[in-house]
C-alpha positions as a printed Julia matrix, in Angstrom:
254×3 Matrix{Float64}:
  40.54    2.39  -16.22
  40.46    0.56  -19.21
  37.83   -2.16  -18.39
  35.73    1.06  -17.47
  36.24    2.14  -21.25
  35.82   -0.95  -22.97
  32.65   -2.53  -21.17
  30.3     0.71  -22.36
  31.79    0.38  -25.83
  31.09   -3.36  -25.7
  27.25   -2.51  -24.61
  26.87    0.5   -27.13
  27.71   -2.39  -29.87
  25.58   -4.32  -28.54
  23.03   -2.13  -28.62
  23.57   -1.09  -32.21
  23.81   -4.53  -33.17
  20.76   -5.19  -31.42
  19.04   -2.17  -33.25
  19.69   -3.64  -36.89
  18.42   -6.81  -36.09
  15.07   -5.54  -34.55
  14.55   -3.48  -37.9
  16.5    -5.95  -40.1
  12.81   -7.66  -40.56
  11.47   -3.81  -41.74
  12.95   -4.55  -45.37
  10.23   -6.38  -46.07
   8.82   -8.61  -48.87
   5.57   -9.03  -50.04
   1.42   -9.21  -49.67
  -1.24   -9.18  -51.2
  -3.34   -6.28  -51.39
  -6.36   -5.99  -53.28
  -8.49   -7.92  -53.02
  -7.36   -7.97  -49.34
  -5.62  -11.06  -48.21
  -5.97  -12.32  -44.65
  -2.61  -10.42  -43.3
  -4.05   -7.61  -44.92
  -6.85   -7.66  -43.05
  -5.1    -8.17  -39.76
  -2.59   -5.15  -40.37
  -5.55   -2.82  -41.45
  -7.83   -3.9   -38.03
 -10.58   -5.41  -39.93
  -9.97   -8.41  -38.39
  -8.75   -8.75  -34.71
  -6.75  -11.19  -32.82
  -4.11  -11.89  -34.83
  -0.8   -11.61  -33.26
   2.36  -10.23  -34.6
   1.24  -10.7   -38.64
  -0.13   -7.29  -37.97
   2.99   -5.67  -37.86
   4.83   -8.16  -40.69
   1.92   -8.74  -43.02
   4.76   -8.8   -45.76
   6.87  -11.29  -43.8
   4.97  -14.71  -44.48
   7.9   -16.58  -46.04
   8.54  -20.28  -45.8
   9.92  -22.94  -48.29
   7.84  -23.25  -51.38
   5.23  -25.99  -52.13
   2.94  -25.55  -48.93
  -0.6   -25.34  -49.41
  -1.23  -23.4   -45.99
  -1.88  -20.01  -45.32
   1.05  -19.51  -43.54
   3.34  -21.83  -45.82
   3.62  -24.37  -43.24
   5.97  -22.8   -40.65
   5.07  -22.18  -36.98
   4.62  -18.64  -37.19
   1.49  -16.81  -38.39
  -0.69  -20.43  -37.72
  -3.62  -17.7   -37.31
  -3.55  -17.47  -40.74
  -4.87  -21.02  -41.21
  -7.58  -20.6   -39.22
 -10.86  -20.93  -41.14
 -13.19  -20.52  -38.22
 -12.02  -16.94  -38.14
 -14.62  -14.14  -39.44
 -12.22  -13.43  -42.46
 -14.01  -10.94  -44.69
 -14.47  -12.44  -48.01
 -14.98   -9.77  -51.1
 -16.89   -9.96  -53.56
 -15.87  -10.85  -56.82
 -17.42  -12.54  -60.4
 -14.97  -15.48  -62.62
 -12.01  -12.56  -63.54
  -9.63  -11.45  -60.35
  -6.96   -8.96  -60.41
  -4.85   -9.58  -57.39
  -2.13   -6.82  -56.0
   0.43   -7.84  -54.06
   2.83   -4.83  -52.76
   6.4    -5.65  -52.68
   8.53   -4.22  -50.35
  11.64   -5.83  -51.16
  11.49   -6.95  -54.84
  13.29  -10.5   -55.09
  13.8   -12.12  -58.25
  10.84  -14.55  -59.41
  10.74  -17.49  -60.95
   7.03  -17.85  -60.46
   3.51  -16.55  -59.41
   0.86  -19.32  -58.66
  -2.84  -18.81  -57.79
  -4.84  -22.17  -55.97
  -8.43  -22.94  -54.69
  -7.23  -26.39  -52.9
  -5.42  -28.4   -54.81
  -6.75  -26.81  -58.28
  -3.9   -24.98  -59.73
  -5.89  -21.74  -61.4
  -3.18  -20.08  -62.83
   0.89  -19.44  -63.38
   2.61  -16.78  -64.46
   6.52  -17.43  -65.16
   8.57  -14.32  -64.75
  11.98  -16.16  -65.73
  14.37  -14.49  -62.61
  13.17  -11.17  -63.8
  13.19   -8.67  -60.31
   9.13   -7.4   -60.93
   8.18   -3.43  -59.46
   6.66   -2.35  -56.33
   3.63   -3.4   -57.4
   2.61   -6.88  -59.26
  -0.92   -7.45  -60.16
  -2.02  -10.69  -62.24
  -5.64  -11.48  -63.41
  -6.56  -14.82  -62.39
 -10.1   -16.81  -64.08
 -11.26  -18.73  -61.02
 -12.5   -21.53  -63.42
 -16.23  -22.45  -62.58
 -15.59  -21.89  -58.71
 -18.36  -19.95  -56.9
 -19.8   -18.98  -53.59
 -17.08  -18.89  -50.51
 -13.47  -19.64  -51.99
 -10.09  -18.95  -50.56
  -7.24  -18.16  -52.67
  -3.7   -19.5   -51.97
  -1.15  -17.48  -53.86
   2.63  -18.42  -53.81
   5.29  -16.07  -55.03
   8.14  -18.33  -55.75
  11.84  -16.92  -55.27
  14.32  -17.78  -58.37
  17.21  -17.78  -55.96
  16.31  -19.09  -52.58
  14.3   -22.27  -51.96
  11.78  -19.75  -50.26
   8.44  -18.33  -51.5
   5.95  -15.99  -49.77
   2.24  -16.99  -49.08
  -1.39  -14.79  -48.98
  -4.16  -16.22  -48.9
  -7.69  -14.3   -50.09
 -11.1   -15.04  -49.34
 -13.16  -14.33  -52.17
 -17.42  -14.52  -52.35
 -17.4   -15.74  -56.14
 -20.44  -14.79  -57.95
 -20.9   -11.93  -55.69
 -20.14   -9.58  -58.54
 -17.61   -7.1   -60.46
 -14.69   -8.88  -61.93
 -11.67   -6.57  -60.32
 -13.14   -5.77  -56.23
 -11.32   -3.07  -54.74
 -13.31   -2.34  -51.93
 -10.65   -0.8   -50.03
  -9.65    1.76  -52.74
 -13.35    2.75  -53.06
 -13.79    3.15  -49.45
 -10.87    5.37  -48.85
 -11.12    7.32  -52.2
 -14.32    8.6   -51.03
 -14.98   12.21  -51.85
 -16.14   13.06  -48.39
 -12.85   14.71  -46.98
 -12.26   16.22  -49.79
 -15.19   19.06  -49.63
 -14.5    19.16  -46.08
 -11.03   20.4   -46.79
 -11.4    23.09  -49.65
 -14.49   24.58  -48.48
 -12.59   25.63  -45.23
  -8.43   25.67  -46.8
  -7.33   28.09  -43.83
  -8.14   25.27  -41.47
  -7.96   21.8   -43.13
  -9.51   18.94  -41.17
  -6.67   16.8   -41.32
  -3.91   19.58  -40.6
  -5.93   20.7   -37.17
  -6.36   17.11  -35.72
  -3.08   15.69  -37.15
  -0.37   18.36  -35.94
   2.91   18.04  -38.07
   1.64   16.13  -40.68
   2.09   16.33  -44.27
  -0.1    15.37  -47.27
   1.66   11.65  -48.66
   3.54   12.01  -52.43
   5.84    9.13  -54.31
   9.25    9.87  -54.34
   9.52   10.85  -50.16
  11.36    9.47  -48.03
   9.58    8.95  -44.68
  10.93    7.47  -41.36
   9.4     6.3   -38.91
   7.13    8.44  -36.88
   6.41   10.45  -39.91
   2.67   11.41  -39.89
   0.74   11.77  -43.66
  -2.78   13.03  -44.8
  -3.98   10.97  -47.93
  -7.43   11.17  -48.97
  -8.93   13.15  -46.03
  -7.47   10.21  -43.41
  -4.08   10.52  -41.73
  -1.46    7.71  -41.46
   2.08    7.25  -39.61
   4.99    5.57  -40.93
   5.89    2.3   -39.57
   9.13    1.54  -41.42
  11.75    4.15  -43.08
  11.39    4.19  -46.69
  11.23    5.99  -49.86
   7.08    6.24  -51.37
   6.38    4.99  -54.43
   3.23    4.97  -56.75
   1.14    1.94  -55.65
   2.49    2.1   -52.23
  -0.57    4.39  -50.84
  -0.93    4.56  -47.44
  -4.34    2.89  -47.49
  -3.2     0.11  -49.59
   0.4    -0.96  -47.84
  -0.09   -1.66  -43.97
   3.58   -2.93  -43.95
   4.6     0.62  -43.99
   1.23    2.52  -42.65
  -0.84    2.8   -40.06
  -4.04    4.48  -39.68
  -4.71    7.05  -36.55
């Protein structure tokens, strides 16, 4: 009787260990998100075919010094493919790149590239930065097509994370956020207060709520934010800069 007993606790800690390794990876890092970066556009759909870096866009981690999309490693490689249709925004000399952070490691250093032309660095000392980090960035006399290598260099690991953003320089404005603009769009927003018994969202998005900073979400959760509706990939708590539009780590569109 007692090998009956202790073979289904042995598989229920199996299982449980197995659980908290399969969402071990859900803590996160960080990504660039404005102007998008290639895993941004993979987790958001605007560009297909790219394997798992749609659901770990954050996750692109690999010793530091690599000048490849991917930071060298042999996961992600569809980041380094140029012959992709990655959507390059347009942008004039000044860039403000976002990155979201989903687990906020202390940084020694941020470094922007266009090959091996080091653009800019931005020494943080081991100081743990926000949710958000955004850093304006002069691309120096570079115009037309240009792709962006930033590296987020860990103080205490030998790690850093890599996103890479394809920019159209000279195509105008000096801070794109073509995303924000596109989902901020005042549309929905008519839509929902000219008819408030019946909300668009609420009727074809049962259950859902409208997104706010300081919630905790799990996953599953379904959210209204700016007239589109979103569900939660990964358990955590919202905070300002972490919109669902703008972090597909932890969104998803329906």
């Amino acid at each position: 009787m007692r090998r009956r007993f202790t073979l289904p606790a042995l598989t229920v800690a199996a299982v449980t260990g197995s659980f908290f390794v399969a969402v071990s990876p859900a803590s996160a890092h960080g990504y660039i998100s404005s102007p998008p970066s290639r895993q941004a556009n993979c987790a958001s759909g605007a560009v297909s075919g790219c394997g798992d870096i749609v659901y770990e866009p954050q996750s692109v981690e690999m010793p530091k010094g690599s000048k490849q999309c991917n930071g060298g490693g042999s996961r992600f490689t569809v980041l380094n493919d140029n012959s992709k249709s990655w959507p390059a925004a347009s942008v004039g000399q000044n860039v403000t790149f976002s990155w979201v952070l989903t687990a906020r490691h202390s940084t020694a250093t941020w470094e922007y590239f266009i090959g091996d032309t080091l653009l800019a660095s931005f020494n943080d000392g081991g100081a743990q930065p926000g949710a958000t980090k955004s850093h304006t960035v002069n691309m120096k006399g570079f115009s037309g097509r240009q792709t962006v290598l930033a590296r987020w260099n860990i103080s205490d690991t030998v790690n850093a994370f890599y996103s890479c953003v394809d920019l159209n320089i000279g195509g105008g404005g000096t801070n794109p956020t073509p995303t924000p603009t596109a989902t901020s769009s005042p549309t929905p927003r008519p839509t929902a207060t000219t008819n408030p018994p019946t909300p668009t969202p609420t009727a074809t998005n049962p259950g859902a709520t409208t997104w706010a900073a300081g919630t905790a979400y799990k996953a599953g959760d379904r959210v209204t934010y700016n007239g589109r509706s979103y569900q939660c990939r990964q358990a955590h708590t919202a905070l300002s800069g972490w919109e669902p539009p703008y972090v597909a780590a932890l969104w998803t569109a329906l």
